[in-house]
N, C-alpha and C positions, 0 to 999 in steps of 0.2 A: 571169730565168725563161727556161727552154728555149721555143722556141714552141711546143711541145706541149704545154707547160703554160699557155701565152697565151691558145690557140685552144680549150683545152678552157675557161678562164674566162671564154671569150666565148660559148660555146655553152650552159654548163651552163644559164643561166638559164633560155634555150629549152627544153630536156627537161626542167628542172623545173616550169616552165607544165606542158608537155602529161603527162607524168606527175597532176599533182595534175589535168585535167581528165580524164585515162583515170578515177580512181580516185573521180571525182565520177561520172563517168557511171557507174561499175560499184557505187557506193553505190545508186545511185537504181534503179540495174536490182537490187538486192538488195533494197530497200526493199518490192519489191512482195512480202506477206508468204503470196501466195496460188502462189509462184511455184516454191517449191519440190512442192508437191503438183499441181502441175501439168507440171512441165516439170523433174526432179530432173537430168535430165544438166546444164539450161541454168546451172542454180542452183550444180552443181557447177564449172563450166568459170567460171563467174561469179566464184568465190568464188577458186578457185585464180589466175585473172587479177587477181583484185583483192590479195592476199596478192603476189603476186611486184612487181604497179606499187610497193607500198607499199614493199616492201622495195627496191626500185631507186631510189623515191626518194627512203629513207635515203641509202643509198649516194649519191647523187648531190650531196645536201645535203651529204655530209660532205667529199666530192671537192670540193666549189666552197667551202666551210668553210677547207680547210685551203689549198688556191690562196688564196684572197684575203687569207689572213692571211701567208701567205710574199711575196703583191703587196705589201703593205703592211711588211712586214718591211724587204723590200729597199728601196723609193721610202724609205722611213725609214731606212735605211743610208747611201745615195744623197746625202739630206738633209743628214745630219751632216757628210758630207763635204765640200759644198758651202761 
């Protein structure tokens, strides 16, 4: 694995935490159902941040998916050879 691909399988875990807690905290801010007729910019800004965290943390699950199955690929190449 290039270290770029190392450093990114040590970090993702990290932005996948705070990803799913951006998107827990911007559930709960959406949850308020009084919140749109009160405040529709906040509700909008809410909703578009909450749609982009979610889709980043596909991406980011798929990025650490496909690293740690190429980790394991190779330590299982590695192996064989051994």
């Amino acid at each position: 694995m290039s270290f770029k691909d190392k450093h990114a399988l040590e970090i993702l875990p990290g932005r996948i935490a705070a990803l799913e807690a951006d998107i827990s905290r911007l559930n709960a801010v959406l949850d308020d159902i009084d919140l749109y007729a009160r405040r529709p910019a906040d509700f909008a800004t809410a909703t578009k941040e909450l749609e982009a965290a979610q889709a980043a943390l596909a991406g980011a699950e798929e990025q650490w998916l496909a690293l740690e199955m190429l980790r394991e690929e190779l330590e299982g190449s590695q192996e064989a050879r051994a």
